[in-house]
N, C-alpha and C positions, 0 to 999 in steps of 0.2 A: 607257838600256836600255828597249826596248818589251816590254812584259805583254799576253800577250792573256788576260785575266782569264776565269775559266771561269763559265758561267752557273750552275752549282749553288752559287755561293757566295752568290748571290741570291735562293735560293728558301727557303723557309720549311721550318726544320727541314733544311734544304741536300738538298731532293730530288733526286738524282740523281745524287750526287756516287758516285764511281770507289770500287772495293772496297778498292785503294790509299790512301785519305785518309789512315788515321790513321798511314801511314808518319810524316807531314808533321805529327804533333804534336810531336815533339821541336823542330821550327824552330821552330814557338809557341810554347814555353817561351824558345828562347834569344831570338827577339825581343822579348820580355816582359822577362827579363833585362837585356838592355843598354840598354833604355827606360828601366827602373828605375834603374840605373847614370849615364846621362844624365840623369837628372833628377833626381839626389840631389846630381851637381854643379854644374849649372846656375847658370848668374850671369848671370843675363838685362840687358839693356843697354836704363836705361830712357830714354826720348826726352821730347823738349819736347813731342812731339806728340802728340794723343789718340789711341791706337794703336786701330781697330778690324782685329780678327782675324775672318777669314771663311774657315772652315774644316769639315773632318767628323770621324766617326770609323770611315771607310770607306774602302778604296781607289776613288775615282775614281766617275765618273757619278751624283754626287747634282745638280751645277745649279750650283755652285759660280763657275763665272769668268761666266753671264747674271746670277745673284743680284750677283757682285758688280761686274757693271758697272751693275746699277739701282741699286743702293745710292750707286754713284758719283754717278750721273746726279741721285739725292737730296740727293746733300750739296755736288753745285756751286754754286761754286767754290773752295770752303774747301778740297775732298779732294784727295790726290794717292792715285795705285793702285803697290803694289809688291807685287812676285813675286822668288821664286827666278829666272826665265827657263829652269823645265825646258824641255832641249829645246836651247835656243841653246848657243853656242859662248863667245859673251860673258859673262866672271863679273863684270863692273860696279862698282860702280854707277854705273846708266848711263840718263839720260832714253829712252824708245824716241821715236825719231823714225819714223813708216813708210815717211816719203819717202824716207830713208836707210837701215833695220836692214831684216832678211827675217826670216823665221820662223827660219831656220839659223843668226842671231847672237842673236835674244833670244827664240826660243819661238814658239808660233804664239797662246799665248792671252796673252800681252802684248802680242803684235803687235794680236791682235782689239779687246782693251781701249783702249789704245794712240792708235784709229783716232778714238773720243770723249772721249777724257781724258786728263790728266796721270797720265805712269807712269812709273813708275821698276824696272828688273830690278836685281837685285844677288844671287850666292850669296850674300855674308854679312849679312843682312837689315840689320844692326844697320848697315852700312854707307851702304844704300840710305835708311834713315832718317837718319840725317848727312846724307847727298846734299841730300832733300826739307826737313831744315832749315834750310840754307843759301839756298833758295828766298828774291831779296829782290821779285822781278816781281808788281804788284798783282793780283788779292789775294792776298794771302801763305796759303800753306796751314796750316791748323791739325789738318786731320786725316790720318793715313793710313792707308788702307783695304787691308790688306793681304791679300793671295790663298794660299791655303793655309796657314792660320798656329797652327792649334788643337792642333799637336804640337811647335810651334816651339818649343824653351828658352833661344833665344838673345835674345829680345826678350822685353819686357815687355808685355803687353795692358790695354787699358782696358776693350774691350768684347769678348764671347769668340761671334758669332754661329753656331752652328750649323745646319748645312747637312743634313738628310735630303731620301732621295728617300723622297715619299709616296708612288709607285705601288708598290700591291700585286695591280694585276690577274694572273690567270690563277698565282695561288701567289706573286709574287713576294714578299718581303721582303727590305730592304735590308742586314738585319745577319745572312741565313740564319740558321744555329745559333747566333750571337753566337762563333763560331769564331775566332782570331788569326792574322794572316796567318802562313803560307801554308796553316796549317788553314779560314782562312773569311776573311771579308772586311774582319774587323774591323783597324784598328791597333792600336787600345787595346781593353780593356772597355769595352760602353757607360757602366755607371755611373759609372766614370772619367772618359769624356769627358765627360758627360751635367752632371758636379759642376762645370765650369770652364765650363760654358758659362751666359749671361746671357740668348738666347732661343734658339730655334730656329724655324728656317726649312723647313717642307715645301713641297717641290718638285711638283707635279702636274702632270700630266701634258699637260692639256688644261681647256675651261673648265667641265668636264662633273664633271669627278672628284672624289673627295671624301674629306675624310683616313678612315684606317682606323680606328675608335674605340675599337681595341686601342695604335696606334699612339701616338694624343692622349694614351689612360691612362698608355702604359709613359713617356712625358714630362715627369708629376706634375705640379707646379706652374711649370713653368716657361714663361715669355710662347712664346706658338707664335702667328708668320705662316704666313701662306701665301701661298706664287709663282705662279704658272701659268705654262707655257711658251704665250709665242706665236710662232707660224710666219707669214715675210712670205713667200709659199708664191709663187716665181715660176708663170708661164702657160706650161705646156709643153703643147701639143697631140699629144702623142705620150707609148706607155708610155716609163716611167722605169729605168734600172737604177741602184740608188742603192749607191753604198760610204759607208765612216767608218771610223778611224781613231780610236775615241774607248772609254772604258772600258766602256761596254755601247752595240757599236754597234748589237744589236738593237732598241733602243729608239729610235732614230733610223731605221730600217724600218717601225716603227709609224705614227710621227711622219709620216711620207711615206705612209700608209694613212689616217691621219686627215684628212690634206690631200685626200684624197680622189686620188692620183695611180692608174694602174696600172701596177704595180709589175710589170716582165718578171722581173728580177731582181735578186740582192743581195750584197755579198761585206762581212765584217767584216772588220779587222786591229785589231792589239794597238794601244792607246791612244799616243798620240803615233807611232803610227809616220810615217817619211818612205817616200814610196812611189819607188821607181826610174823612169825613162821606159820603161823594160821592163815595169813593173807597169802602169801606165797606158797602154802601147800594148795591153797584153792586156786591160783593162778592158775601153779603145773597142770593142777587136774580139769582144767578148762581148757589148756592148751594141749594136753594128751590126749584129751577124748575127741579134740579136731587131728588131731595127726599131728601138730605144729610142734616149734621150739619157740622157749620164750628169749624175749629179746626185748630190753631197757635203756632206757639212756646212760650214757656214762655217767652222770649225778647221779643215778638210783642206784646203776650198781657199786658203785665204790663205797654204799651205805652196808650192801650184805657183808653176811658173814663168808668168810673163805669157802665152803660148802657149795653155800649157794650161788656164788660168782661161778661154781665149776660147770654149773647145772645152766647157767641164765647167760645168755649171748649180750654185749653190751655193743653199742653202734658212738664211738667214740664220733667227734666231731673237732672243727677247729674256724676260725674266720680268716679267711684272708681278702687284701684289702687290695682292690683294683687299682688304686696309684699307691703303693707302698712308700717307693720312694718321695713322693710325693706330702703324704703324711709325715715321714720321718725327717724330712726338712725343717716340716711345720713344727715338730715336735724339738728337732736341736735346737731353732733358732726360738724359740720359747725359753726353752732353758738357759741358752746363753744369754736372753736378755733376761735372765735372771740373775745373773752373775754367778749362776754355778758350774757353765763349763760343760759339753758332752760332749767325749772321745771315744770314738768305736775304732 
């Protein structure tokens, strides 16, 4: 199911939000409920492996799958990367090969991952970690970095990294009113998630931005990096019409302003959405009757067909993290008090 998540659940104090809302507190309490219910019986499934968990306490568009393919790109070759495979048709557990799966059998952000690293999709996490043990091909893996995992009950974690977006220009904040879905954008309470987590990770924007020092306080003590998004910003000599399919694709419009493109125009859709040939011959024909080229994020394009990636410019993206080394300390010296050992 595709969410196209509404912007007031992003803005501070949920500016804007519909006079409707508080129909939608009852669903907050029952989601809250069955959390609780799930995680009273929980019998999480612990692994050989040093499980790092890389997750939020937000629905969607904190940074989550660039964070954790740097953290990947960090811990090679020790790490394997597993996901659910929202999205695919494949429940696994299943190596993603790219020359063989599409985004339609294992997801489009396993697919992305995928492309630099060992991964593995499985609904039943606890599976996919079996899978990645059985790994005997040198070097053997000892860690798995697993993608959306900070609500998971069914696995065990070693490391819990939390994922915020740090942009608060122009009103935003990330947790609105600290609301529960489908009241705001929360999963859980922050202080809930905020207690299982071992650092957190803010997301910015660009190399310019800079955490909110409301944001750093409400944090307390606990280790805070910081990512930067960087844009490999293809050469288009012509305005742009950009789409996304991502949970705030307005930020990904920005993202294509900072690059400095001019932007004709712009359309969002609900996060993972698969777009039709029908959706995409209407794009082209919005974006050719401006003069532009269309241009998508790497999660959307890597969903087309070969065809249509010939046609459709993609604006790949990556994080990198202002104390690297610094991170990567934090991350050996976890592991080895884990007693599993990391040799680079």
């Amino acid at each position: 199911m595709t969410i196209k998540t509404p912007d007031w659940w992003y803005k501070k104090n949920a500016a804007g939000a519909p006079w409707w809302r508080f129909l939608l507190w009852p669903l907050s309490l029952v989601w809250l409920a069955i959390n609780r219910i799930k995680s009273a019986t929980a019998k999480p499934f612990r692994s050989k492996l040093f499980v790092i968990s890389i997750g939020n306490v937000t629905l969607g568009g904190s940074g989550k799958t660039p964070i954790a393919g740097e953290i990947l790109s960090l811990l090679t070759p020790k790490a394997y990367g597993l996901s659910r495979g929202h999205g695919g048709t494949l429940a696994g557990p299943i190596r993603v090969d790219p020359t063989l799966h599409s985004a339609a059998d294992v997801g489009d952000e396993p697919l992305m991952l995928a492309q630099d690293h060992p991964f593995v999709i499985a609904h039943d996490r606890a599976a996919g970690l079996r899978l990645i043990e059985k790994v005997r091909k040198t070097p053997k893996p000892i860690i798995a970095v697993v993608d959306d995992a900070h609500q998971n009950l069914k696995i065990a974690k070693d490391l819990h990294i939390l994922i915020i977006d740090g942009d608060t220009r122009n009103g935003a904040w990330p947790f609105g009113d600290n609301g529960v879905c489908p009241y705001g954008p929360m999963r859980e309470p922050l202080a809930q998630g905020l207690e299982r987590a071992d650092l957190c990770v803010l997301w910015m924007p660009d190399d310019d931005a800079q955490p909110d020092p409301d944001m750093i306080a409400l944090l307390g003590d606990k280790p805070v990096f910081v990512a930067r998004l960087q844009a490999h910003a293809p050469a288009i000599p012509a305005p742009v019409f950009g789409f996304a399919g991502i949970a705030k694709p307005w930020k990904f419009e920005a993202t294509l302003q900072s690059e400095g493109y001019d932007i004709a125009g712009f359309r969002g859709f609900p996060d993972h959405a698969s777009l039709t040939p029908a959706d995409l011959t209407r794009l082209m024909a919005e974006a050719e009757a401006l003069g532009a080229r269309l241009i998508t994020t790497q999660k959307d394009w890597i969903k087309l067909d070969p065809a249509w990636r010939s046609r459709i410019a993609c604006l790949p993206i990556r994080a990198k993290f202002d104390n690297e080394a610094g991170l990567l300390a934090f991350l050996d010296n976890a592991v080895r008090s884990g007693a599993q050992g990391l040799t680079r």
